[in-house]
C-alpha positions in Angstrom: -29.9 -17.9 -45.7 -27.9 -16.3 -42.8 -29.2 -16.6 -39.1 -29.6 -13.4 -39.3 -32.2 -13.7 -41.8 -34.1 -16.2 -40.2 -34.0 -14.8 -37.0 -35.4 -12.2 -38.8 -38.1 -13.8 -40.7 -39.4 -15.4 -37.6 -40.0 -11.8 -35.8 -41.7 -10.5 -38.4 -44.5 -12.8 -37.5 -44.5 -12.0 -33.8 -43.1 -8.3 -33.8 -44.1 -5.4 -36.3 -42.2 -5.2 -39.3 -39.9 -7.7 -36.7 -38.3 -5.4 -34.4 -39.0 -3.0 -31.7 -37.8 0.3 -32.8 -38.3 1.2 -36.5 -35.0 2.5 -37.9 -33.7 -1.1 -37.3 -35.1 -2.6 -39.7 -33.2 -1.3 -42.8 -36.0 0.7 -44.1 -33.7 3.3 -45.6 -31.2 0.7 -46.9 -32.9 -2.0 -47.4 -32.1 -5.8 -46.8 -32.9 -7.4 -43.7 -31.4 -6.3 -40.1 -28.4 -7.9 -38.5 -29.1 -9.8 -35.3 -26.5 -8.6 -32.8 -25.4 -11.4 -30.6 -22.6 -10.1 -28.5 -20.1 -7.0 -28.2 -17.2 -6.4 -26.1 -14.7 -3.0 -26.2 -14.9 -1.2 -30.0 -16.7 -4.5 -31.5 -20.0 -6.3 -32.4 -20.8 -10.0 -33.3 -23.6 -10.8 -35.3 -25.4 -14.6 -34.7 -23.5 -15.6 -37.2 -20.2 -15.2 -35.4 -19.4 -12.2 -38.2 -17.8 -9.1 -36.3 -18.0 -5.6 -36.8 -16.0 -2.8 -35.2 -18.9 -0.4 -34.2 -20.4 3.1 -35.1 -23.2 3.0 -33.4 -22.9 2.0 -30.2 -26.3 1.4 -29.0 -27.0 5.0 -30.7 -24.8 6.3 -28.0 -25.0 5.2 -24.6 -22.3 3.0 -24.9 -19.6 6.3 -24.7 -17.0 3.5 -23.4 -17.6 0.5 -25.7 -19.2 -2.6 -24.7 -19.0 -4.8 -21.4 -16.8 -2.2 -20.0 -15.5 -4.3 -17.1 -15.9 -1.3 -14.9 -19.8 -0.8 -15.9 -20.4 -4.8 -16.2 -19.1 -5.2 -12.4 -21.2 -2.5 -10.8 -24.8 -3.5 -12.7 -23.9 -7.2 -11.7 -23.3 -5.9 -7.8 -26.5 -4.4 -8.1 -28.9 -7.0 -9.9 -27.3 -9.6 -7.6 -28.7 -7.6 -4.6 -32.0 -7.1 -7.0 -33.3 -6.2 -10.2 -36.0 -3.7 -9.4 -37.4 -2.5 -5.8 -39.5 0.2 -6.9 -38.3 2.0 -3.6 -35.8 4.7 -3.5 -32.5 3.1 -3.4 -29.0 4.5 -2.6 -27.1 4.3 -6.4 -30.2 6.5 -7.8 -29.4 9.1 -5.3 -25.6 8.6 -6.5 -26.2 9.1 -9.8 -28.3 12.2 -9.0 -26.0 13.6 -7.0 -23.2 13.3 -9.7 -25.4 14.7 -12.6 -26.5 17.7 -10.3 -22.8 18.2 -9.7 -21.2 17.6 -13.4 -24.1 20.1 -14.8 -22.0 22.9 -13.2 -25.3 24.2 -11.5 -27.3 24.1 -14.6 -29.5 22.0 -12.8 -30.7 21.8 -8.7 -33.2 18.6 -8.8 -33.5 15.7 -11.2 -36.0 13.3 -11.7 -35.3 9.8 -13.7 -37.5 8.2 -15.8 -37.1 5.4 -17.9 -36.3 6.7 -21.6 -36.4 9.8 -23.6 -39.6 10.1 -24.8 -40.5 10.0 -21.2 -38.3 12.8 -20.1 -39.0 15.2 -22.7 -43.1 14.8 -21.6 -42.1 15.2 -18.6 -40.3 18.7 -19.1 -43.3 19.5 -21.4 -45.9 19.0 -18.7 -43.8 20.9 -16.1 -43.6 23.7 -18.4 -47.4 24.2 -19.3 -48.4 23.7 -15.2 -45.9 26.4 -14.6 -46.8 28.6 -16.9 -50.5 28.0 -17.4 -49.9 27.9 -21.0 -50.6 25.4 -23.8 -48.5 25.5 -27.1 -45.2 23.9 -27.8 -42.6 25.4 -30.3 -40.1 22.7 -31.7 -38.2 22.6 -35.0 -38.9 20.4 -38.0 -36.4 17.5 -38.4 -35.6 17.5 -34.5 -37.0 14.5 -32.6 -38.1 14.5 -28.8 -39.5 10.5 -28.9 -42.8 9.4 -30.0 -44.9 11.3 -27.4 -48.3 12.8 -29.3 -47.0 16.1 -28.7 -44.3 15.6 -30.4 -44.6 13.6 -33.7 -46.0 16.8 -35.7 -45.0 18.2 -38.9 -44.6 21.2 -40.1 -47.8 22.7 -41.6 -47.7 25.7 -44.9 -46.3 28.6 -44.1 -43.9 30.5 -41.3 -45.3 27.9 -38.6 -48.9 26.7 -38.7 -51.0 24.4 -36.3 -49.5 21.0 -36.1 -50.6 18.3 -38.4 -50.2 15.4 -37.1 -47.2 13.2 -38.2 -48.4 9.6 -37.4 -51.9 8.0 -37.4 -53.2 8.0 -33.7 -52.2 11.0 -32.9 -55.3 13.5 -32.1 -55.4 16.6 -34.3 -56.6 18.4 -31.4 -53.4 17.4 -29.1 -51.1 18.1 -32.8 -52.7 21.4 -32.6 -50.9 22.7 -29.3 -47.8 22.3 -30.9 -45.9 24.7 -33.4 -43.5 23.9 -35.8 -40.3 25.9 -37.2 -38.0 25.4 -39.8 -34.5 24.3 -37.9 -31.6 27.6 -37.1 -34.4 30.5 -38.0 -35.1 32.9 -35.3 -36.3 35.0 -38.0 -39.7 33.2 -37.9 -39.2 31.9 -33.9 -39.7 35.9 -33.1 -42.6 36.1 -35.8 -44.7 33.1 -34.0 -43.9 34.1 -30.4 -45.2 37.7 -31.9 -48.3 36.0 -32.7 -48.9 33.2 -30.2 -46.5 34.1 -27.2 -49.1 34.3 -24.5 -50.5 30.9 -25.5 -46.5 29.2 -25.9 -45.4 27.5 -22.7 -42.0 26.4 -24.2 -39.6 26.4 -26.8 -37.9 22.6 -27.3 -34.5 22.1 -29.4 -32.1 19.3 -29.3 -28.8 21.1 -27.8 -27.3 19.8 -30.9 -29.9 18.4 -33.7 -29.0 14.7 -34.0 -31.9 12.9 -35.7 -32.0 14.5 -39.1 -28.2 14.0 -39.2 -26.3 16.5 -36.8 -27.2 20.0 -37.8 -24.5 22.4 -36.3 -26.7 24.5 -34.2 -25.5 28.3 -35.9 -23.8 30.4 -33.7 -26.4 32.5 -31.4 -29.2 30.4 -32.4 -29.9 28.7 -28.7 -28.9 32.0 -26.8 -31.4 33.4 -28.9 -34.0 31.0 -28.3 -33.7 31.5 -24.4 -33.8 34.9 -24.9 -36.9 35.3 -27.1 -38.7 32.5 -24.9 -38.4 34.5 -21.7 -38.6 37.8 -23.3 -42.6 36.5 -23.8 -42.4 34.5 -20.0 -41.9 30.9 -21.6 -39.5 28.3 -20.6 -36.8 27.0 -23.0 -36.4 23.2 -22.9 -33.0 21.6 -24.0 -32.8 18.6 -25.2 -29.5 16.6 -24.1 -30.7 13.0 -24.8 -28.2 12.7 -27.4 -25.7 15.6 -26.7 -25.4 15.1 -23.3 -22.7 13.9 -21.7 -21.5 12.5 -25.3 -20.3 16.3 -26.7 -18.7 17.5 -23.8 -18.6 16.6 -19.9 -21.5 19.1 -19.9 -23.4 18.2 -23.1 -24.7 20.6 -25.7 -25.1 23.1 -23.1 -21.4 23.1 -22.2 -20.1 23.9 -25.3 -22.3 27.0 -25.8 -24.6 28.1 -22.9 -22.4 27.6 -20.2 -19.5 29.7 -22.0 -22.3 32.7 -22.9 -23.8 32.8 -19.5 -27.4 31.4 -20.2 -29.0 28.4 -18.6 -32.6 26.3 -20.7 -35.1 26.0 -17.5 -35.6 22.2 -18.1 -32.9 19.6 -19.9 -33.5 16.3 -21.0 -31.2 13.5 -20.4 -30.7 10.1 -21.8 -28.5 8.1 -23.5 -24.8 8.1 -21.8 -27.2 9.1 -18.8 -27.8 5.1 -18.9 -24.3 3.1 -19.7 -26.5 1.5 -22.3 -29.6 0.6 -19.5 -32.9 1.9 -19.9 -32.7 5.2 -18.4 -33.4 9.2 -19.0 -33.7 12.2 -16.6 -35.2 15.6 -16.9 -33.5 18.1 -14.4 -33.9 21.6 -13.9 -33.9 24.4 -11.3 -35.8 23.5 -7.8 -38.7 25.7 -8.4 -39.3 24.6 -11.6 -38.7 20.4 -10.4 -40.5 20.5 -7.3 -43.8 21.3 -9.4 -43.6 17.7 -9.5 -45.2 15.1 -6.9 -45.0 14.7 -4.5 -43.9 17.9 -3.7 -46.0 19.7 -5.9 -49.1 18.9 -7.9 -47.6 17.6 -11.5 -48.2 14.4 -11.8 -45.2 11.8 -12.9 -44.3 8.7 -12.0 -42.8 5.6 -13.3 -42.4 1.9 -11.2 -38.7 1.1 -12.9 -38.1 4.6 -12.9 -34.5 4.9 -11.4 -33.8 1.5 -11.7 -30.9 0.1 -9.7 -29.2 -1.7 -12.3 -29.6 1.0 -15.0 -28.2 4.2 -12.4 -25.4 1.7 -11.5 -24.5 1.6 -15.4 -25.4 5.2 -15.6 -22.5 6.3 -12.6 -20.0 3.8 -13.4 -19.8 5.5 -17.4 -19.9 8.6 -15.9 -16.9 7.8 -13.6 -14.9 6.6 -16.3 -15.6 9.7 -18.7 -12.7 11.8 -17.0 -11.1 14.9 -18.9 -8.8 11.9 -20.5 -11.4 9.8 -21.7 -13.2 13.2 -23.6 -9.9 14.0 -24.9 -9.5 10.5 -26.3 -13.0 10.2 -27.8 -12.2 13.8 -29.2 -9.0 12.2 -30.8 -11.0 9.4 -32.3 -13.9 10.9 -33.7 -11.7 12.9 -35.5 -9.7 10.1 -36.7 -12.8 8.0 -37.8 -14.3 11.2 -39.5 -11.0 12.2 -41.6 -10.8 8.0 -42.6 -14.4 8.6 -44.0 -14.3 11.5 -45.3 -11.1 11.1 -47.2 -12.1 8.1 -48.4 -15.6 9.7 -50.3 -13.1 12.1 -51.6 -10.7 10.2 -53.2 -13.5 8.4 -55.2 -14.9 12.1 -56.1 -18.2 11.7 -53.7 -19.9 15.1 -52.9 -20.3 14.6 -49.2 -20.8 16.8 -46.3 -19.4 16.0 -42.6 -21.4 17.7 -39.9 -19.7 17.5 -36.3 -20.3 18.4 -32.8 -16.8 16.7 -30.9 -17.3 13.5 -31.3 -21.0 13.6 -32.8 -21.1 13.8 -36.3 -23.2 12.8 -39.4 -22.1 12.3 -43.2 -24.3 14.0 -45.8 -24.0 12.1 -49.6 -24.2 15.3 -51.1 -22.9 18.4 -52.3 -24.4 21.2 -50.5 -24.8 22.8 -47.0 -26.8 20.6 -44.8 -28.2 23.2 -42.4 -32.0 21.4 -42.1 -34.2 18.9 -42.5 -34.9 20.3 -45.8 -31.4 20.4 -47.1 -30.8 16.7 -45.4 -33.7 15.3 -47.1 -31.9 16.2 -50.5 -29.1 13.7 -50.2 -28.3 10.5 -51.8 -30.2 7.6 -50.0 -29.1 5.3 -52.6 -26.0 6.1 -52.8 -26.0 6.2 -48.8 -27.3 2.3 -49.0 -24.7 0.8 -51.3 -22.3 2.4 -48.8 -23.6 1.1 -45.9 -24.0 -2.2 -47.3 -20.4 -2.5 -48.7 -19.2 -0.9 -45.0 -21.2 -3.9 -43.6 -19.7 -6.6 -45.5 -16.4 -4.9 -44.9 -17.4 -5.2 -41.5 -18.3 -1.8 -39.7 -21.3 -1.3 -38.6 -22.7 2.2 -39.4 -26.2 3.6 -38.6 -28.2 2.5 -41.5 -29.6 5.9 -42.2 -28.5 8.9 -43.7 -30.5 10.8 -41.1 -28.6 9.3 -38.1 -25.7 10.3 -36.4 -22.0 8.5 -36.0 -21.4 7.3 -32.6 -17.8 6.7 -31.5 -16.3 5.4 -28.4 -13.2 5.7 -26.3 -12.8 1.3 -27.2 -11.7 2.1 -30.6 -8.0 1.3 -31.2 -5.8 2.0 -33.6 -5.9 -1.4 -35.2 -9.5 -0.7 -35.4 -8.7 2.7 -37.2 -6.4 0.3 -40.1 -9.6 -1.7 -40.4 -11.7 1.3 -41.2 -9.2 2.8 -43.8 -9.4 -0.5 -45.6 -13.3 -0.9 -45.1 -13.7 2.6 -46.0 -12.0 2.6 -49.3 -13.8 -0.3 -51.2 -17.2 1.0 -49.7 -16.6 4.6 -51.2 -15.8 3.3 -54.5 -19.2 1.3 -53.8 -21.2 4.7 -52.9 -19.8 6.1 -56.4 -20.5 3.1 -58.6 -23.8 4.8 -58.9 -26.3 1.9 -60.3 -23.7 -0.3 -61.6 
């Protein structure tokens, strides 16, 4: 037995199925989890001293590889003045100031909060106090954190009450949220017909990344933003994993920013953080300061803006430069091509969906435009791959509904190591059962 496996066996007595978020524990692979023990520039090491160059990345905030002297000196200089005050302090304002000015005045006021899911309930709540409103549209397949509001499935039909999606959720809190198939505007238009002086705010991910990337199609946020004000709601853009990561400006940059149209709220998280505990939602001021205490909103959160986490947050955003995008460009592109040639030479249908540097393999042989059309992959093909890549060591997201994360660590020796890895865990992925 392997550390990692009895590391493992020990938390599942003491943590739910033994971790603290659920895609890593292997659900969709199988096998038990690796315990990470250490990582430093392009690589991870496991507690058994194995070492794996790295795909993940702490699912993305670590856009500059790990222990980054750069990021590792300024969280120290700020945990050895303190780890918390829970008073404002002056690298939150910083950070703020530097997010407010990189958004290309997208934004006029941010407020920081301590993850994702927090953000996007955040953004939510502003939006129905502003509006006086109380239904949500969101997309099927697209993931804005475990809030109630937002673990809903689609129900029969164009877009039906929300079901919940998870047990504790209230049917009647499911029920003020709307669901869509993803890239559709078709059937946006039909429910904001229907419902559109009852819907407070539309919510997409800038660039779907938790079905697998879905390449947004072209027009489709423009046209959100314009059906959601045509009917006086706010559009609400999720950057927690676009942002920052796809372009200095996120998701936004690439398309809304180019075609002159601005979402009311974004979400931030992520790169936001350096790898710390840390999201934002940011908007214009008369939208923001709904919130207290200038307004009456309610938020609040006591290691919201956390020293050490803004101090991680600046210093990544300082060292993502116009070279470093270009470089992580460069890379993704590299890593991608290794993968995908690799499938091909062993004949596996595959599909490569990519955003810049985001980007998701598909095992199969058809457009992956939805959840619907992801769901129809190979999972088991998927897992022998991932396995193989393991042992090979590279560590992937073990998930065929997760996205690739690179980072501007990776070298070229790292890129010989993939090649190599890539091959024998292609010819793995078409081995079928055998």
């Amino acid at each position: 037995m392997t550390r990692s496996e009895e590391l493992f066996a020990q938390a599942c007595t003491v943590m739910p199925g033994g971790v603290s978020s659920p895609v890593r524990a292997f659900g969709r692979v199988g096998g038990a989890p690796v315990f990470a023990a250490s990582g430093r520039g392009s690589r991870i090491t496991d507690v058994d001293g194995r070492q794996y160059l790295d795909l993940v990345n702490s699912w993305g905030p670590l856009i500059a590889g790990y222990s980054h002297p750069a990021i590792v000196a300024a969280v120290q200089a700020e945990v050895a003045r303190a780890t918390s005050f829970g008073a404002p302090c002056e690298v939150e304002l910083r950070l703020a100031q530097r997010v407010v000015e990189r958004m290309a005045g997208a934004i006029e006021r941010i407020r920081f909060t301590c993850s994702g899911t927090e953000a996007v309930m955040t953004a939510a709540r502003i939006a129905r106090g502003a509006t006086g409103r109380p239904l949500l549209v969101k997309f099927v397949g697209c993931y804005h954190g475990h809030a109630d509001s937002f673990l809903v499935a689609a129900g029969s039909g164009v877009a039906s009450l929300g079901l919940p999606d998870s047990p504790g959720v209230p049917s009647e809190i499911a029920a003020d949220t709307l669901t869509v198939p993803y890239g559709r505007l078709d059937l946006v238009e039909r429910v904001f017909a229907e419902r559109g002086d009852e819907i407070a705010a539309v919510v997409t991910e800038s660039v779907p990344a938790n079905m697998g990337v879905i390449v947004p199609p072209e027009g489709f946020n423009k046209g959100l933003y314009e059906i959601a004000h045509r009917h006086g709601a706010l559009m609400i853009q999720d950057e927690v994993l676009a942002g920052f990561r796809v372009s200095p400006t996120g998701g936004w940059g690439l398309q809304g920013r180019l075609e002159g149209w601005t979402p009311d709220l974004f979400t931030f998280g992520k790169v936001i953080g350096g790898g710390m505990p840390l999201a934002a939602v940011g908007g214009r001021a008369e939208l923001m300061d709904r919130l207290a205490p200038v307004g009456p909103i309610y938020q609040a959160g006591t290691l919201s803006g956390n020293p050490a986490a803004c101090a991680a947050g600046l210093a990544t955003l300082e060292l993502m430069d116009e070279d470093a995008y270009q470089k992580l460009y460069d890379i993704a592109d590299r890593v991608s091509g290794i993968v995908s040639a690799a499938l091909t030479r062993e004949g596996v249908a595959h599909r490569l969906n990519k955003v810049t540097s985001l980007f998701s393999f598909f095992l199969t042989d058809e457009p992956v435009v939805d959840f619907a059309s992801a769901s129809r992959q190979d999972h088991e093909a998927f897992a022998r791959f991932f396995h193989v890549a393991l042992d090979e060591g590279v560590w992937l997201p073990p998930s065929g509904f997760e996205a690739w994360f690179c980072s501007t660590a990776i070298t070229d020796d790292d890129l010989e190591h993939l090649e190599r890895a890539m091959a024998v865990a292609a010819r793995a992925a078409a081995a079928g059962g055998s």
